[in-house]
Chimera marker file (.cmm) of the C-alpha trace (Angstrom):
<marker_set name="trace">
<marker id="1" x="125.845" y="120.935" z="96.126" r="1" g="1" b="0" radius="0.5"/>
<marker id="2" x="123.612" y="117.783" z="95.395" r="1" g="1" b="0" radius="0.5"/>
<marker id="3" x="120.842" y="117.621" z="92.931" r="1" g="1" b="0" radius="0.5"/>
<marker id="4" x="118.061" y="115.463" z="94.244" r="1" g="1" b="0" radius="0.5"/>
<marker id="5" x="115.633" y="114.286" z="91.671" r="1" g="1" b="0" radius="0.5"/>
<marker id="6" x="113.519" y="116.409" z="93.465" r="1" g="1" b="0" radius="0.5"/>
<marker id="7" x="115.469" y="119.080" z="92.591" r="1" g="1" b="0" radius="0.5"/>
<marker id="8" x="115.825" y="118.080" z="89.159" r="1" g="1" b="0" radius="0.5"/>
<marker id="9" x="111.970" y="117.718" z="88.452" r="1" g="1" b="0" radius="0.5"/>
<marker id="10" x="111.286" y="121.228" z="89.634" r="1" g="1" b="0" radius="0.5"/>
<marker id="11" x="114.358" y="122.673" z="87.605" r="1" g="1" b="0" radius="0.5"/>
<marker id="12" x="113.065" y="121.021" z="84.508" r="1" g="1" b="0" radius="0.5"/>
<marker id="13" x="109.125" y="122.110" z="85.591" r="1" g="1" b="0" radius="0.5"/>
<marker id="14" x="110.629" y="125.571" z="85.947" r="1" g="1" b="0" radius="0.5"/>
<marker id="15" x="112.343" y="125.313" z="82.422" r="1" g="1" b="0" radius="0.5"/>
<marker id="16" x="109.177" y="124.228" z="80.829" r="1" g="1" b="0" radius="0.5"/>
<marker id="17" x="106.726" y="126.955" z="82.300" r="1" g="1" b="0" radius="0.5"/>
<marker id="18" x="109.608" y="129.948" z="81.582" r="1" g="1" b="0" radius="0.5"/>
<marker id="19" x="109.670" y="128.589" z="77.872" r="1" g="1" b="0" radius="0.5"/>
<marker id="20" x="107.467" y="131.187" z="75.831" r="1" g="1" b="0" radius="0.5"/>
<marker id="21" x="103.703" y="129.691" z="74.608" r="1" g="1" b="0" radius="0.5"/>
<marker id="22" x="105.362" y="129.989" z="70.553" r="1" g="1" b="0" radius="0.5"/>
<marker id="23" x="107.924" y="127.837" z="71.391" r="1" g="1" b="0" radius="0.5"/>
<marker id="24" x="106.231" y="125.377" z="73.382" r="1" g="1" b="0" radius="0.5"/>
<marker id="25" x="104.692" y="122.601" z="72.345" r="1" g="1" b="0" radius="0.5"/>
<marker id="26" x="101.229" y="122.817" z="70.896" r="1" g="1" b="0" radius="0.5"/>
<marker id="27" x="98.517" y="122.304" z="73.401" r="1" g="1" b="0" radius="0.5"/>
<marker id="28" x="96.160" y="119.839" z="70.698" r="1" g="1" b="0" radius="0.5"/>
<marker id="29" x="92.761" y="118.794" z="72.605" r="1" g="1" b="0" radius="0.5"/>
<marker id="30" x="92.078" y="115.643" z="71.154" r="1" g="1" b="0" radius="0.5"/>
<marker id="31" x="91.335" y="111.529" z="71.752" r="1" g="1" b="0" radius="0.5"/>
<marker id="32" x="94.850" y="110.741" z="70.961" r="1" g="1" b="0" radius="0.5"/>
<marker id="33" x="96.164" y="113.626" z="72.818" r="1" g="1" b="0" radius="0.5"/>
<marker id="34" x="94.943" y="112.680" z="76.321" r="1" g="1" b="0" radius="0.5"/>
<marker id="35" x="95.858" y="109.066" z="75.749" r="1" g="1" b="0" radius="0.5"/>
<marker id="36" x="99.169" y="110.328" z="76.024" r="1" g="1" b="0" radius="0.5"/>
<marker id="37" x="98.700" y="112.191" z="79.298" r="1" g="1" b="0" radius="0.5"/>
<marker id="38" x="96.235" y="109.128" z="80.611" r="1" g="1" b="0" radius="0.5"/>
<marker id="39" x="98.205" y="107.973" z="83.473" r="1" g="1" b="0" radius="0.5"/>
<marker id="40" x="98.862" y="111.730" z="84.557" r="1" g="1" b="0" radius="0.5"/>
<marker id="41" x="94.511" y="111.920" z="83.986" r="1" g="1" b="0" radius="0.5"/>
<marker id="42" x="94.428" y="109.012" z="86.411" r="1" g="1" b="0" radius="0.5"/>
<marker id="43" x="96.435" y="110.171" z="89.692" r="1" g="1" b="0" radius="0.5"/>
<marker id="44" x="94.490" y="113.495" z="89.069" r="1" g="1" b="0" radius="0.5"/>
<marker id="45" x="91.380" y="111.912" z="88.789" r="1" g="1" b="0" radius="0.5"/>
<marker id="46" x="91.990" y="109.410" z="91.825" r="1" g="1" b="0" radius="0.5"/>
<marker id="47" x="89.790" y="109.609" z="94.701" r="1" g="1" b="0" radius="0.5"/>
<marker id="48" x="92.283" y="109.470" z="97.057" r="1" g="1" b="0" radius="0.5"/>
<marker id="49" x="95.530" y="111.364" z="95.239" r="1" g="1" b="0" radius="0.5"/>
<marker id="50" x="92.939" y="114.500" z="95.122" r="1" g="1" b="0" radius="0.5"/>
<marker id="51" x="92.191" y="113.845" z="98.917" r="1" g="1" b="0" radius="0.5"/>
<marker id="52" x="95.628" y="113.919" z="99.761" r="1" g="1" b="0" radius="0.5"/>
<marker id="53" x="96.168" y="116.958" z="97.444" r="1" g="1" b="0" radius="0.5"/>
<marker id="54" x="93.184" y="118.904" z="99.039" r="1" g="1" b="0" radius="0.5"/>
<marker id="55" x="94.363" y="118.077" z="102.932" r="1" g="1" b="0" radius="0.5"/>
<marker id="56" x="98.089" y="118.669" z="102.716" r="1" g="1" b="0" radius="0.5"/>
<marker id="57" x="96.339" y="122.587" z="100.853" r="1" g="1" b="0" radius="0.5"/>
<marker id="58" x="95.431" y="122.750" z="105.294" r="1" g="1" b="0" radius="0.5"/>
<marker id="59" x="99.493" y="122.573" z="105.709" r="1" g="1" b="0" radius="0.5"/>
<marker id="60" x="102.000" y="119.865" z="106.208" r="1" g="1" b="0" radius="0.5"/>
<marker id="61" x="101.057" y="116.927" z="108.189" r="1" g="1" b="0" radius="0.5"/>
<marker id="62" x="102.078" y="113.646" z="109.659" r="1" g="1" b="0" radius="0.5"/>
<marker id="63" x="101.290" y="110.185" z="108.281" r="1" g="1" b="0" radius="0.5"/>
<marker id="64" x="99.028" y="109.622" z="110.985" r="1" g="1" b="0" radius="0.5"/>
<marker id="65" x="97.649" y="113.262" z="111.133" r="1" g="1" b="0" radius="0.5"/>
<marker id="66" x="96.998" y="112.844" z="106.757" r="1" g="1" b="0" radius="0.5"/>
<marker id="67" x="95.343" y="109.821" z="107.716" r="1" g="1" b="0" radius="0.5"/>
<marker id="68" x="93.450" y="110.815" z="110.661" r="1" g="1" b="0" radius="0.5"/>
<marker id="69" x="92.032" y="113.466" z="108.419" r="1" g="1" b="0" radius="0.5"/>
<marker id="70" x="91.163" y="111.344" z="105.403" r="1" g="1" b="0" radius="0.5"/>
<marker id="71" x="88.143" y="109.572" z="106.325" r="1" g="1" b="0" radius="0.5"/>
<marker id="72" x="87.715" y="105.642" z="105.255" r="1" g="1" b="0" radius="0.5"/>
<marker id="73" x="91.506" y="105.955" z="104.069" r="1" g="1" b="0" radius="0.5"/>
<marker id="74" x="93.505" y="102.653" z="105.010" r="1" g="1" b="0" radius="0.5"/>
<marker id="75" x="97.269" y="102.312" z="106.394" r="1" g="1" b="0" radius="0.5"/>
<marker id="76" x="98.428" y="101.085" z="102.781" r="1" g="1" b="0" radius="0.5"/>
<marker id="77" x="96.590" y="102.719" z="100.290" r="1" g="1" b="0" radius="0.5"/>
<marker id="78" x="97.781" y="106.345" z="102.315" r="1" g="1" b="0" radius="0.5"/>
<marker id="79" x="100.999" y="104.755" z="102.147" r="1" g="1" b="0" radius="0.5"/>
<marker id="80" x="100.569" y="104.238" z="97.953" r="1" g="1" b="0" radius="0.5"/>
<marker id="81" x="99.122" y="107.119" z="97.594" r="1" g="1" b="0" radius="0.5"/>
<marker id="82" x="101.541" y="109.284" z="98.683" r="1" g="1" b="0" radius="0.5"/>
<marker id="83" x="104.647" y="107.101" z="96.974" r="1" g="1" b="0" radius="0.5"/>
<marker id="84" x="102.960" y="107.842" z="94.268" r="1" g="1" b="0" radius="0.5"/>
<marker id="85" x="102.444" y="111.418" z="94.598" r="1" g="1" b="0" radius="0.5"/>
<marker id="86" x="106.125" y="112.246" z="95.501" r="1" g="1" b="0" radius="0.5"/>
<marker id="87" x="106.700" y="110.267" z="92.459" r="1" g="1" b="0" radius="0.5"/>
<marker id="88" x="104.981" y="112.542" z="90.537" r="1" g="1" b="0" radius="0.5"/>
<marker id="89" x="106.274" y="115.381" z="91.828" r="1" g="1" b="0" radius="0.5"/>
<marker id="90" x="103.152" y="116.509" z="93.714" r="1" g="1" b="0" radius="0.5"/>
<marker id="91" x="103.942" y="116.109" z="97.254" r="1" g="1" b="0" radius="0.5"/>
<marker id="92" x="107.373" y="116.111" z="99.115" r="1" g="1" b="0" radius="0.5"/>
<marker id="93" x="108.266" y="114.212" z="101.757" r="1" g="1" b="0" radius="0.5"/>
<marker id="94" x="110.702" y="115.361" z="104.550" r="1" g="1" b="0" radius="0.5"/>
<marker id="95" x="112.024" y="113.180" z="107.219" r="1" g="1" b="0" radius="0.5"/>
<marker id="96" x="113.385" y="114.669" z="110.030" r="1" g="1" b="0" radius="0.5"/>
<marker id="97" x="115.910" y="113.385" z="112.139" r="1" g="1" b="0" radius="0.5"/>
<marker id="98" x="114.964" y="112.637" z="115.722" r="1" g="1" b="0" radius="0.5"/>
<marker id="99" x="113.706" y="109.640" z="117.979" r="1" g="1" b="0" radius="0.5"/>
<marker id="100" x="111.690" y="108.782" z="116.905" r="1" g="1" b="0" radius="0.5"/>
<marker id="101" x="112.065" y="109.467" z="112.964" r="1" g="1" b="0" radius="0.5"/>
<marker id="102" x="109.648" y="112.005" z="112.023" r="1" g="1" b="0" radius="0.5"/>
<marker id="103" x="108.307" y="112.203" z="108.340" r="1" g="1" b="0" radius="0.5"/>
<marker id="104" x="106.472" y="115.459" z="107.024" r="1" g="1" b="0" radius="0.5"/>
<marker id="105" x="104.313" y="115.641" z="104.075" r="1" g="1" b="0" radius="0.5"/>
<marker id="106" x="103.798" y="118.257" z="102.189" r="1" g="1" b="0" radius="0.5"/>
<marker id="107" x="102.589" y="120.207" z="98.771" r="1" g="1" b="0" radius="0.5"/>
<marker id="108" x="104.821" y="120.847" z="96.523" r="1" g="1" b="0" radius="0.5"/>
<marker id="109" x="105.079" y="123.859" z="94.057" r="1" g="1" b="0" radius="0.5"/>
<marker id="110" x="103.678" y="121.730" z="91.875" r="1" g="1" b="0" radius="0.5"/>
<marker id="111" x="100.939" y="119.880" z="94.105" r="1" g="1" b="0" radius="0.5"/>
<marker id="112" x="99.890" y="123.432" z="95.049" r="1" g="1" b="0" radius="0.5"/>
<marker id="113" x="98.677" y="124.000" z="91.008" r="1" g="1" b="0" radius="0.5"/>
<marker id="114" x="96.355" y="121.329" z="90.778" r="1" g="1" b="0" radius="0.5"/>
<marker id="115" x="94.605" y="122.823" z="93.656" r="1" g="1" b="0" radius="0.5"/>
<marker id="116" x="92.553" y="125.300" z="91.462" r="1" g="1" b="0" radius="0.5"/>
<marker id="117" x="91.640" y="122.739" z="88.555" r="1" g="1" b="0" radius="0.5"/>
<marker id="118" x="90.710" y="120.025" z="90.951" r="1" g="1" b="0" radius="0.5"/>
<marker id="119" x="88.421" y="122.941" z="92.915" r="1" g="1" b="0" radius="0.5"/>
<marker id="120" x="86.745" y="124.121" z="89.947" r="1" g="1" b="0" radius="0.5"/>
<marker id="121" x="85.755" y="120.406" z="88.960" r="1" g="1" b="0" radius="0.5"/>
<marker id="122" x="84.478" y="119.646" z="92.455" r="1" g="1" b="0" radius="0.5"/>
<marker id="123" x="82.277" y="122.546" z="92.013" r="1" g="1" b="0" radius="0.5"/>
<marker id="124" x="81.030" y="121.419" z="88.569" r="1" g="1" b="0" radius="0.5"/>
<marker id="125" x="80.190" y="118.010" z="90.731" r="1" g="1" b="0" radius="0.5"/>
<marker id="126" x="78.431" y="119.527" z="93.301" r="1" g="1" b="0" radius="0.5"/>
<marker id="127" x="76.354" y="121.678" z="91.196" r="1" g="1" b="0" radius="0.5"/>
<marker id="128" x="75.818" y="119.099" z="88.946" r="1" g="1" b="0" radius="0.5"/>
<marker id="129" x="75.203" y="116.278" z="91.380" r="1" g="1" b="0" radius="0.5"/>
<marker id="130" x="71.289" y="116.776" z="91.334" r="1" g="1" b="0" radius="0.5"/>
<marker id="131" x="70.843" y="116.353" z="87.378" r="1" g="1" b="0" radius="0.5"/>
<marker id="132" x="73.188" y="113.177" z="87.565" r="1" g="1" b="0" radius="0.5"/>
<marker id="133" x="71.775" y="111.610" z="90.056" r="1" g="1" b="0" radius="0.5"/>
<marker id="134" x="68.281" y="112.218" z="88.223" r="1" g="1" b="0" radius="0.5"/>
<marker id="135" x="70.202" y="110.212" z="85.021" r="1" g="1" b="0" radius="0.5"/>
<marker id="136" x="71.422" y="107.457" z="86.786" r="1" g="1" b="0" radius="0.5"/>
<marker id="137" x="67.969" y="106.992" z="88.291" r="1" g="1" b="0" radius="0.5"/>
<marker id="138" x="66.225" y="107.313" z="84.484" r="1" g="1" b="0" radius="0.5"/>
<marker id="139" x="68.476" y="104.940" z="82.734" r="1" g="1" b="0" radius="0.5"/>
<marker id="140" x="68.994" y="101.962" z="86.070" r="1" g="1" b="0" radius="0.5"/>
<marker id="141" x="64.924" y="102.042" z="85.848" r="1" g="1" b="0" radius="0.5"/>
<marker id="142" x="65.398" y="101.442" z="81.809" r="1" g="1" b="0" radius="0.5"/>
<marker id="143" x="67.856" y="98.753" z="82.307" r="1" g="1" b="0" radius="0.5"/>
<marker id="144" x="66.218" y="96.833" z="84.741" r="1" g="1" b="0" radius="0.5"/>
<marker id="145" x="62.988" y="96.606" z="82.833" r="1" g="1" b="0" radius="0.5"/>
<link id1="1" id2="2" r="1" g="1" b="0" radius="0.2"/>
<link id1="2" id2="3" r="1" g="1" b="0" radius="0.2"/>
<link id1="3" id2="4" r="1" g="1" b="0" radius="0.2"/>
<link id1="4" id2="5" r="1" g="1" b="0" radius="0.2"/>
<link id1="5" id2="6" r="1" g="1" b="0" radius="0.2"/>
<link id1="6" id2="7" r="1" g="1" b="0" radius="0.2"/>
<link id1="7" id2="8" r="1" g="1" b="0" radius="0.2"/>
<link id1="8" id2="9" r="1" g="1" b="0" radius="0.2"/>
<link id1="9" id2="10" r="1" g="1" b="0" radius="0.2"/>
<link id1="10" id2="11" r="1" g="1" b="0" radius="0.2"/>
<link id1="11" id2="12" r="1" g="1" b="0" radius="0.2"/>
<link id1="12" id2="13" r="1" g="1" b="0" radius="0.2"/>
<link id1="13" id2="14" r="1" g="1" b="0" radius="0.2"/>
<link id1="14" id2="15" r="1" g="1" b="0" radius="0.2"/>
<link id1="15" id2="16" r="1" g="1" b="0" radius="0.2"/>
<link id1="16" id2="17" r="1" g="1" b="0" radius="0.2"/>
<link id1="17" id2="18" r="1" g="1" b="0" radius="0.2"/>
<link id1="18" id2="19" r="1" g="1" b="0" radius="0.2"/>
<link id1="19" id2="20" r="1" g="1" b="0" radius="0.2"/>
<link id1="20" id2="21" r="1" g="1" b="0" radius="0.2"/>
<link id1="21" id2="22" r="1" g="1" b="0" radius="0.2"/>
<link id1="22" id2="23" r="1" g="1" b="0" radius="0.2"/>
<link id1="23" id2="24" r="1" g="1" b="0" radius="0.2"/>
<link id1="24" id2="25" r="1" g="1" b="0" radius="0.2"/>
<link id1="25" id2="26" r="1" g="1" b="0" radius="0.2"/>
<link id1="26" id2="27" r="1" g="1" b="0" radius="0.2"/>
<link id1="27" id2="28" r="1" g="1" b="0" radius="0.2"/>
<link id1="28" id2="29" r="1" g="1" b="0" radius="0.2"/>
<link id1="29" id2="30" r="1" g="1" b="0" radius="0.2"/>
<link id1="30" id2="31" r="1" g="1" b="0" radius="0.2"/>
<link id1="31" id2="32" r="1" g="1" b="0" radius="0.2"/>
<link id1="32" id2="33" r="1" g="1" b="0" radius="0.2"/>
<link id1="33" id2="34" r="1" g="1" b="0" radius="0.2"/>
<link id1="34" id2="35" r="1" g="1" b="0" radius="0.2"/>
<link id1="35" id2="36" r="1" g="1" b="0" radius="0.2"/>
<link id1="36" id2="37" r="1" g="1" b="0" radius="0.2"/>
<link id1="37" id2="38" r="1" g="1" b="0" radius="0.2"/>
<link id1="38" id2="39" r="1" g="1" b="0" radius="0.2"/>
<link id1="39" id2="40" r="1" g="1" b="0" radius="0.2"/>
<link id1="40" id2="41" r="1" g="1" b="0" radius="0.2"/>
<link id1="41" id2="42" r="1" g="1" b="0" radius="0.2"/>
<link id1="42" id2="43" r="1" g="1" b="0" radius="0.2"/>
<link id1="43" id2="44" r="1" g="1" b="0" radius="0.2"/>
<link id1="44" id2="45" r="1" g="1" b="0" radius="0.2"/>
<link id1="45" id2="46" r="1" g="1" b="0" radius="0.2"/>
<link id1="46" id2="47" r="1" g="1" b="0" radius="0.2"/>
<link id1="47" id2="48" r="1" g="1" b="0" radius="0.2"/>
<link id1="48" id2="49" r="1" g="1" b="0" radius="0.2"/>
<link id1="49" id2="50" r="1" g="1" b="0" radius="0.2"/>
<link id1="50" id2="51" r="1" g="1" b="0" radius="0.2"/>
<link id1="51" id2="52" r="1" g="1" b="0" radius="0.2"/>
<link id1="52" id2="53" r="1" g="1" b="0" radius="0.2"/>
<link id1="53" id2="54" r="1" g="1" b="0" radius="0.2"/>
<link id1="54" id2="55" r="1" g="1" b="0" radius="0.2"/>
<link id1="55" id2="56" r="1" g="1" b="0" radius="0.2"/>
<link id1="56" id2="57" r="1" g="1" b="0" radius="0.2"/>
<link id1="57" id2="58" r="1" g="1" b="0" radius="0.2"/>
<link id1="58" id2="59" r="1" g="1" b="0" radius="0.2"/>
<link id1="59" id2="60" r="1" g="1" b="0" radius="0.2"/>
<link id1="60" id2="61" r="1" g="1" b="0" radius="0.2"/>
<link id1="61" id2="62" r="1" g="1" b="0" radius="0.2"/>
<link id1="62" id2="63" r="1" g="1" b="0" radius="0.2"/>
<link id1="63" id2="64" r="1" g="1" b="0" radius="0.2"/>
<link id1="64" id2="65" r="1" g="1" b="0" radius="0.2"/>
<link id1="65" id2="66" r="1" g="1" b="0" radius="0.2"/>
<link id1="66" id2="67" r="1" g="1" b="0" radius="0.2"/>
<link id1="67" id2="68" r="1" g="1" b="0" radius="0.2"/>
<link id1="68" id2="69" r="1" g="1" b="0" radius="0.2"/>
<link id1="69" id2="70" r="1" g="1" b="0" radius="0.2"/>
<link id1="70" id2="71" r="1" g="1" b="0" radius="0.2"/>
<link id1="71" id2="72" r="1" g="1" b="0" radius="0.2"/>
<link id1="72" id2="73" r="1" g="1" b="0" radius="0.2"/>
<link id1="73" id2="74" r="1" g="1" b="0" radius="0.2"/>
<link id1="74" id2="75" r="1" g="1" b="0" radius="0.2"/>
<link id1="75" id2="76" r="1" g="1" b="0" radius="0.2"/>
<link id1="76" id2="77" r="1" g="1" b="0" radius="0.2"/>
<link id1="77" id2="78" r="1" g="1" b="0" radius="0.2"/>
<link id1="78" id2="79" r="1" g="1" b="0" radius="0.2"/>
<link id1="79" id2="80" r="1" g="1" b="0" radius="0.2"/>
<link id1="80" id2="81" r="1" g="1" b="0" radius="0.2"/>
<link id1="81" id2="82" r="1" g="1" b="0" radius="0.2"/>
<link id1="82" id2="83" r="1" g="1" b="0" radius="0.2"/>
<link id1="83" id2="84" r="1" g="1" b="0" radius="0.2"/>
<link id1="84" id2="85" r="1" g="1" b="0" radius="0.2"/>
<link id1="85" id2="86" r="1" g="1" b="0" radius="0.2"/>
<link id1="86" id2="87" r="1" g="1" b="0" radius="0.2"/>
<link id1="87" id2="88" r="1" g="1" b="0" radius="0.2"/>
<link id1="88" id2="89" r="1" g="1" b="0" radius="0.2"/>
<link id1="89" id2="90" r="1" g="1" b="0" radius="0.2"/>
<link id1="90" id2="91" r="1" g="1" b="0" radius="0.2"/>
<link id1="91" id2="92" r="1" g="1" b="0" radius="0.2"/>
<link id1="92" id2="93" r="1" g="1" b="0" radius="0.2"/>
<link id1="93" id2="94" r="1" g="1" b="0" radius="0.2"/>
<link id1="94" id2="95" r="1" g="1" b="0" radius="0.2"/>
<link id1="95" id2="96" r="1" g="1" b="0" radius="0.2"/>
<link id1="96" id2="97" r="1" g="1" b="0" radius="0.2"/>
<link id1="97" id2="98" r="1" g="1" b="0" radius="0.2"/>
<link id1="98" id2="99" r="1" g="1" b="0" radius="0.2"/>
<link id1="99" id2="100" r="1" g="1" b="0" radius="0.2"/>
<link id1="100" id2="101" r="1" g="1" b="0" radius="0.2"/>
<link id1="101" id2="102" r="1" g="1" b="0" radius="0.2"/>
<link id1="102" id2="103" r="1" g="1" b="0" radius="0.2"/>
<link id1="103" id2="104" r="1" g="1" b="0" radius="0.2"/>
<link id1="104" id2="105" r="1" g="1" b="0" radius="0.2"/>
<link id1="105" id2="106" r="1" g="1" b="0" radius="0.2"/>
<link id1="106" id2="107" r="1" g="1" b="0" radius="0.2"/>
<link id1="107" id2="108" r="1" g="1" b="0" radius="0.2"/>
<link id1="108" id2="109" r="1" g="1" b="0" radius="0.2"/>
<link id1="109" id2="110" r="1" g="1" b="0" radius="0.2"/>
<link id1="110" id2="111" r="1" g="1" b="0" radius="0.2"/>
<link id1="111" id2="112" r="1" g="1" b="0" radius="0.2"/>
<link id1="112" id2="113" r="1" g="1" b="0" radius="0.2"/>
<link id1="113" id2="114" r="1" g="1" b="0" radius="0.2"/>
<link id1="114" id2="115" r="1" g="1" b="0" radius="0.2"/>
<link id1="115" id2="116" r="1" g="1" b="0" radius="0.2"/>
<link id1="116" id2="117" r="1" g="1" b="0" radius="0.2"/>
<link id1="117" id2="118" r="1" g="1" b="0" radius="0.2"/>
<link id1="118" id2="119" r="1" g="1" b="0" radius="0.2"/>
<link id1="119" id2="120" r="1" g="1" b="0" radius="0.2"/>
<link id1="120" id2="121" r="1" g="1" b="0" radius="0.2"/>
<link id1="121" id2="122" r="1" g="1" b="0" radius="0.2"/>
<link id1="122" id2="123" r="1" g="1" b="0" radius="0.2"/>
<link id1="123" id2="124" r="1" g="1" b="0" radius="0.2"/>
<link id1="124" id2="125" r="1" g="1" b="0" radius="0.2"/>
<link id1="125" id2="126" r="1" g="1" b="0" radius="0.2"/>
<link id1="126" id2="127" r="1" g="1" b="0" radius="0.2"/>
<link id1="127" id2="128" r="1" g="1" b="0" radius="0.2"/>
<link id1="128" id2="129" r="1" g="1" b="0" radius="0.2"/>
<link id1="129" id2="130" r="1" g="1" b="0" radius="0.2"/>
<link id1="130" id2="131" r="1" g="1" b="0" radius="0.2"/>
<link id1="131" id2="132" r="1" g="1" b="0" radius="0.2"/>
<link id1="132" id2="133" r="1" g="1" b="0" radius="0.2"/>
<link id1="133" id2="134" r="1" g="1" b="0" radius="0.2"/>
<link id1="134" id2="135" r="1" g="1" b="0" radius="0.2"/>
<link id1="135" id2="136" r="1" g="1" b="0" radius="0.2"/>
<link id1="136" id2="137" r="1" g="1" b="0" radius="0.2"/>
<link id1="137" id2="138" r="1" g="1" b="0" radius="0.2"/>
<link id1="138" id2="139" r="1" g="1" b="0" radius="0.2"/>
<link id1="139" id2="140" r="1" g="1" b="0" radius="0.2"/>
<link id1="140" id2="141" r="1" g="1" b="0" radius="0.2"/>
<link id1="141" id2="142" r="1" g="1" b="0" radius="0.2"/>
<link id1="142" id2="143" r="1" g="1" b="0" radius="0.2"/>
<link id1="143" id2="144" r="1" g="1" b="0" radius="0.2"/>
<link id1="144" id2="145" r="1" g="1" b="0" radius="0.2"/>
</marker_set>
């Protein structure tokens, strides 16, 4: 049988979770630390990655159904955004074979994980929104005087 990279990714994500937390590599919280992990920081952090992420949580969907449901999202950046995604592992993308060509989208094992992290900061932003808001207002007044 064929390995996809696909396959691969999640054999070698499956590895790394079974290793035991003494073995692993130390998890070191630092500047340095999460300049290493930056461009992993940035698809997470991405407005529209996280959309995506959040959506496909609903089930798998279409192209046009993902961007139906993504408000304000354009042709091409859905289309980057979810290259991207597969790329990372965080989505998989399954084209079935009929007329016409159908293409599914959908979470992967992976994707599915981020869902908890990227709902706990949302909350933190919506509970926080007020007091922000209130900042932004303070220190625009400051720097326009």
């Amino acid at each position: 049988m064929e390995m996809t990279t696909f396959d691969a990714a999640e054999q070698a994500a499956e590895q790394i979770a079974e290793t035991p937390p003494e073995t692993g590599p130390a998890i070191v919280h630092s500047a340095s630390a999460c300049r290493v992990i930056g461009d992993i920081l940035s698809r997470v952090g991405d407005k529209w990655s996280m959309l995506v992420v959040m959506t496909l949580l609903e089930g798998d969907l279409h192209f046009n159904e993902l961007k139906r449901a993504i408000n304000g999202i354009s042709q091409q950046m859905l289309s980057r955004t979810l290259r991207a995604l597969e790329r990372d592992g965080l989505v998989v993308r399954t084209v079935h074979a009929s007329v016409p060509v159908r293409v599914e989208y959908s979470l992967s094992d992976l994707g599915r994980s981020l869902s908890q992290p990227v709902q706990a900061l949302g909350s933190w932003a919506f509970a926080n929104r007020p007091a922000i808001e209130a900042s932004r207002s303070v220190f625009d007044e400051r720097s326009d005087a």
